[in-house]
N, C-alpha and C positions, 0 to 999 in steps of 0.2 A: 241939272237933274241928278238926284242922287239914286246909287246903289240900295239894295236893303227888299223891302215888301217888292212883288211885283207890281207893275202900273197895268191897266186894266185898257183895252183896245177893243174897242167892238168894228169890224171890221164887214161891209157886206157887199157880196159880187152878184153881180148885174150886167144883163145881158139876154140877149135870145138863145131859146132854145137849141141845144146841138153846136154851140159855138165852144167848149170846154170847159167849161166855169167848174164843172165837178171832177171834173179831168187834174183840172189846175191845181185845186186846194187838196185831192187827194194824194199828186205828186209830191206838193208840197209839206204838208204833215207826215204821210205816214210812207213817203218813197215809194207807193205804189201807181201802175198804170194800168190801161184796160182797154181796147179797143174796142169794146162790146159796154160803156157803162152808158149805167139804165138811169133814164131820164131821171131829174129831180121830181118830188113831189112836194109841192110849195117852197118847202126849205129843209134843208139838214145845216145842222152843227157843227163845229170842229173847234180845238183849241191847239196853240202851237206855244208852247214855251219858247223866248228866246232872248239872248241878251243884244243889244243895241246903244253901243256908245257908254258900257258898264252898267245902263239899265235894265233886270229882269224885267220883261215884257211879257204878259198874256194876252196874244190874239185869238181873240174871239170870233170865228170865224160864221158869218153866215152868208150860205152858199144857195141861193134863192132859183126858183124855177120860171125857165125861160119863156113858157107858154104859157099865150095869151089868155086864156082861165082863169091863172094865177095871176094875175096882172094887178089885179086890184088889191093882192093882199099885200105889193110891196109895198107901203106906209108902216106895215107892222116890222117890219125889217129894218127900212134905212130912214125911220124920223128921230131916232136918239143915236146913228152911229156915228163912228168919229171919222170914218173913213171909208170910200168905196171905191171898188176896183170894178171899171166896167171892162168887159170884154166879148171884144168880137171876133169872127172869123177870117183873117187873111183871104179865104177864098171865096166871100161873100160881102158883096158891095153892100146888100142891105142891112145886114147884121151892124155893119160901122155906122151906118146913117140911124140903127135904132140905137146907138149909142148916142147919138148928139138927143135924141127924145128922153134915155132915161137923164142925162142931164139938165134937160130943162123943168124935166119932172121934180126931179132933186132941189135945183135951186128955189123950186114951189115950197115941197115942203119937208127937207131936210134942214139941218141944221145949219146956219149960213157960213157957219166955220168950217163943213167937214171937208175932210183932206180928199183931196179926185187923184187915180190914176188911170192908163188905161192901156190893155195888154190887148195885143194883135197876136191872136193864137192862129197855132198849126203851121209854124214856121218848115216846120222839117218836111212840107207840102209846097216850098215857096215857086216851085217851077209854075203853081197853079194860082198864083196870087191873082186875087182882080180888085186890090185898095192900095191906091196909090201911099209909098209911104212918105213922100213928105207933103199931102195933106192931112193923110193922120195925125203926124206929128205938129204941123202945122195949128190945126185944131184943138190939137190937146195943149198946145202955147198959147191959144187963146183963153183958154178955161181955170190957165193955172194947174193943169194937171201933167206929171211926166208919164211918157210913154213907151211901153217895155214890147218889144217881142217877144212871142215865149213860144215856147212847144211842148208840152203836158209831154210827150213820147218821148223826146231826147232830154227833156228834164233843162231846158236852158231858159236864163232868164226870167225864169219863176222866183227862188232865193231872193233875188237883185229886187224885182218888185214887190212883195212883201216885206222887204225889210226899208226899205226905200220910204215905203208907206209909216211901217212904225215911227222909222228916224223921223220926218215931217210931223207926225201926229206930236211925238213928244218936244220937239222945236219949239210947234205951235204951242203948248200947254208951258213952256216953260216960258213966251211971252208972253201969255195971258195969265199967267200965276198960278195954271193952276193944276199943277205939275204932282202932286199926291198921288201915292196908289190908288188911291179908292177912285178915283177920277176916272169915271167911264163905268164902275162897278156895285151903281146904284140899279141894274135892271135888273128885271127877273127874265129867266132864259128859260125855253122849252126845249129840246129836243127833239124834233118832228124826223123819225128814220126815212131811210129813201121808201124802204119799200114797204111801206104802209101803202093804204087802199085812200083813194080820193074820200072819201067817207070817214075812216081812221084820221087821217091826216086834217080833216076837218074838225073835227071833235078834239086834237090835240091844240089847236091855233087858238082856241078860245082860251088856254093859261098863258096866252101871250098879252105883255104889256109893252 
C-alpha cells in the first residue's frame, strides 16, 4: 500500500438504538461527549482523516439509526460499505443478540468482503454488565470479526477500533489488488443532519445511492 492520494473507507455502524453508536463516532472525530445525545434520524455523516501503516485514510463514516422504523432503510447504508462496526450495550443482553441479526442481515446483502468488527460499549458502567464477555468475544471469532470494548465517556478503546478496521480494510484491498485511492470512492454520499424532522430526513434519503 503506498503513501500519496487518500484511500477512500466507507465505513457503517450498526446497532440498536441507545446502545452509543453516535456517542462513539462523535468521541472519535471531533473529541466530543454528551450524556444527553439525541437519537439518530435515519443516518448522519462523518469523515475522519488518518494515516495507517503510512496510508492517508478517509473514513467515511455512516452512523445509522437504531430504531426499528429505520430498519428498512439499512441497505441504503451497508450494501457498498467496506466495513461495519456493530455495536452493543454492555448493559443489555439484548442489544448483543440484535447484533448477531444485523450480521446475518449483512452476510444477505452486504458485500461478501466487508470487514466486521464489534464494540461492547459503556465500559465505564462495567459494575452493571449483563454480556458475558468471552461469549462476545467468542462470537465475534466465529464471524471473523475483532472485538473492542469501548466507552464513548472515558474515550477508551474507540481510536483502537477504528483504526483496527482501516488497517484490515486496507490488508484486504491490498490482497485483492485492489488497493487505489479511488477504491471505495465511486459513491455518492448524502448528508442526512441528526436533527432534521422524520419528514426532512426522508425527502433527503431519496439522493441516496
Amino acid at each position: 500500500m503506498r503513501s500519496g492520494a487518500p484511500v477512500q473507507i466507507k465505513l457503517v455502524l450498526l446497532g440498536d438504538g441507545r446502545v452509543g453508536k453516535t456517542s462513539l463516532t462523535l468521541r472519535y472525530v471531533n473529541n466530543v461527549f454528551s450524556e444527553k445525545q439525541t437519537a439518530t434520524i435515519q443516518a448522519s455523516y462523518l469523515t475522519k482523516r488518518v494515516t495507517v501503516e503510512g496510508q492517508v485514510v478517509n473514513l467515511c463514516i455512516w452512523d445509522t439509526a437504531g430504531q426499528e422504523r429505520f430498519h428498512a432503510l439499512g441497505p441504503i447504508y451497508y450494501r457498498d460499505a467496506d466495513a461495519a462496526l456493530l455495536v452493543y450495550d454492555l448493559l443489555d443482553k439484548d442489544s448483543f443478540d440484535r447484533v448477531q441479526s444485523w450480521v446475518r442481515e449483512l452476510k444477505k446483502m452486504a458485500s461478501k468482503n466487508i470487514v466486521l468488527a464489534i464494540a461492547g460499549n459503556k465500559s465505564d458502567m462495567d459494575k452493571l454488565r449483563q454480556v458475558n464477555m468471552q461469549e462476545s468475544e467468542a462470537y465475534a471469532e466465529t464471524i471473523g470479526a475483532t472485538h473492542f470494548v469501548t466507552s464513548a465517556k472515558l474515550n477508551t478503546g474507540i481510536e483502537e477500533a477504528f483504526l483496527d478496521i482501516a488497517r484490515r480494510v486496507l490488508q484486504q484491498r491490498t490482497a485483492e489488488g485492489t488497493d487505489s485511492p479511488a477504491a471505495g470512492g465511486r459513491r455518492k454520499s448524502v448528508v442526512i443532519i441528526d436533527k432534521q424532522t422524520p419528514a426532512e430526513a426522508a425527502q433527503s434519503s431519496r439522493c441516496c445511492s
